[in-house]
C-alpha distance (Angstrom), angle and dihedral (degrees) to the residues before:
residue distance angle dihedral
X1 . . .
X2 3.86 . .
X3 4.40 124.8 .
X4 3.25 113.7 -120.5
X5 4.08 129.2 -161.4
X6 3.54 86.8 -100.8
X7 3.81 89.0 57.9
X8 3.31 97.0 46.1
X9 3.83 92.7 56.3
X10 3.40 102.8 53.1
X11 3.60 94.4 43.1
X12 4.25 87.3 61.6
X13 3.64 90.3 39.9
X14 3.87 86.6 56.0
X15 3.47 85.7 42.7
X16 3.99 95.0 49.1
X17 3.87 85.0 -125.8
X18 3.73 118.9 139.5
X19 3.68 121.5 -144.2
X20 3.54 141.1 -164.1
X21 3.83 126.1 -135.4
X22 3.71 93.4 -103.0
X23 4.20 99.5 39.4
X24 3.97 82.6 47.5
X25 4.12 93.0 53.6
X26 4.07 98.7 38.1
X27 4.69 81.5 49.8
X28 3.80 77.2 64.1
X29 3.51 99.7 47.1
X30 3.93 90.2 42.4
X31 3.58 98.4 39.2
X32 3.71 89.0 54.2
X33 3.55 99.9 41.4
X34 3.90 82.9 61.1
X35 3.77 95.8 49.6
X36 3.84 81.2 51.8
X37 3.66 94.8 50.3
X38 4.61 83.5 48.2
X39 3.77 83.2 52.0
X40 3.71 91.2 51.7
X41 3.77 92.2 49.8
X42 3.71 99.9 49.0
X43 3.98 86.6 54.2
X44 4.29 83.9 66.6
X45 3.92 111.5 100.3
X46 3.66 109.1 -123.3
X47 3.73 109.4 166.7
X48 3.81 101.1 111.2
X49 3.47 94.8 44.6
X50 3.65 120.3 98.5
X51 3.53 124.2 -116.7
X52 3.82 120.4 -114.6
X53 3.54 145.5 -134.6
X54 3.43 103.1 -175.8
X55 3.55 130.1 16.6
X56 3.87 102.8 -141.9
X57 4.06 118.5 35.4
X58 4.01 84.8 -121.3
X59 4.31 112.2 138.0
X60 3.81 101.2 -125.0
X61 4.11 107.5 -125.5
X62 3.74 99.2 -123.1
X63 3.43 101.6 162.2
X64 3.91 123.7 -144.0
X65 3.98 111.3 -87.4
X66 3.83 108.8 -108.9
X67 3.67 132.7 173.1
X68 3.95 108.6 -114.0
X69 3.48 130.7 -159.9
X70 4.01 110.5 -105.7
X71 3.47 123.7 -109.0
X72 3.93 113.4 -117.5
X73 3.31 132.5 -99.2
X74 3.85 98.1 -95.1
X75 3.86 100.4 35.2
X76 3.92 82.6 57.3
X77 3.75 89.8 57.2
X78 4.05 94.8 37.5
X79 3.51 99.7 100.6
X80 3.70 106.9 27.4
X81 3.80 112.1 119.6
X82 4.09 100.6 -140.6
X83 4.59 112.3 25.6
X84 3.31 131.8 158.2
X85 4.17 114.0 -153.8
X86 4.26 89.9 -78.3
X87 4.12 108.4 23.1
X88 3.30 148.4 31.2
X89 4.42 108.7 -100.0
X90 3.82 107.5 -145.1
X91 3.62 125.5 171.5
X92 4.24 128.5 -78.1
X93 3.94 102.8 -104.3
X94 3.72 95.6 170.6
X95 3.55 119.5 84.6
């Protein structure tokens, strides 16, 4: 499998990205250098290794769910960079 232009374009248009000539041609080259690095890595024998679940032998730090007091009204709204009196004001992203 290989990316073409083509590819490329409609994947920024469906990403609302817009691209230059040049950006658009070296996506190609990138995008299929990575599919050619995939390619590489399926080629790798993997049958007697075991699978994983975790990469690293780490414990994750899940701490045990507890019920917490809530914060008040105006610690809530402290930090926020745009609030009215009640609620946080963010900006209209539908069209």
């Amino acid at each position: 499998m290989s990316v073409t232009l083509d590819d490329v374009k409609y994947m920024a248009n469906l990403a609302r990205l817009q691209l230059a000539d040049d950006e658009a041609k070296a996506l190609v080259k990138d995008m299929n250098d990575i599919l050619g690095y995939i390619d590489l890595l399926g080629q790798i024998d993997t049958s007697d290794v075991p699978p994983l679940e975790h990469v690293t032998d780490i414990e994750t730090g899940f701490r045990p769910d507890k019920a917490l007091p809530p914060l008040d009204h105006e610690e809530a709204l402290k930090n926020a960079p745009d609030a009215d009196a009640d609620h946080f004001r963010v900006p209209r992203v539908i069209e």
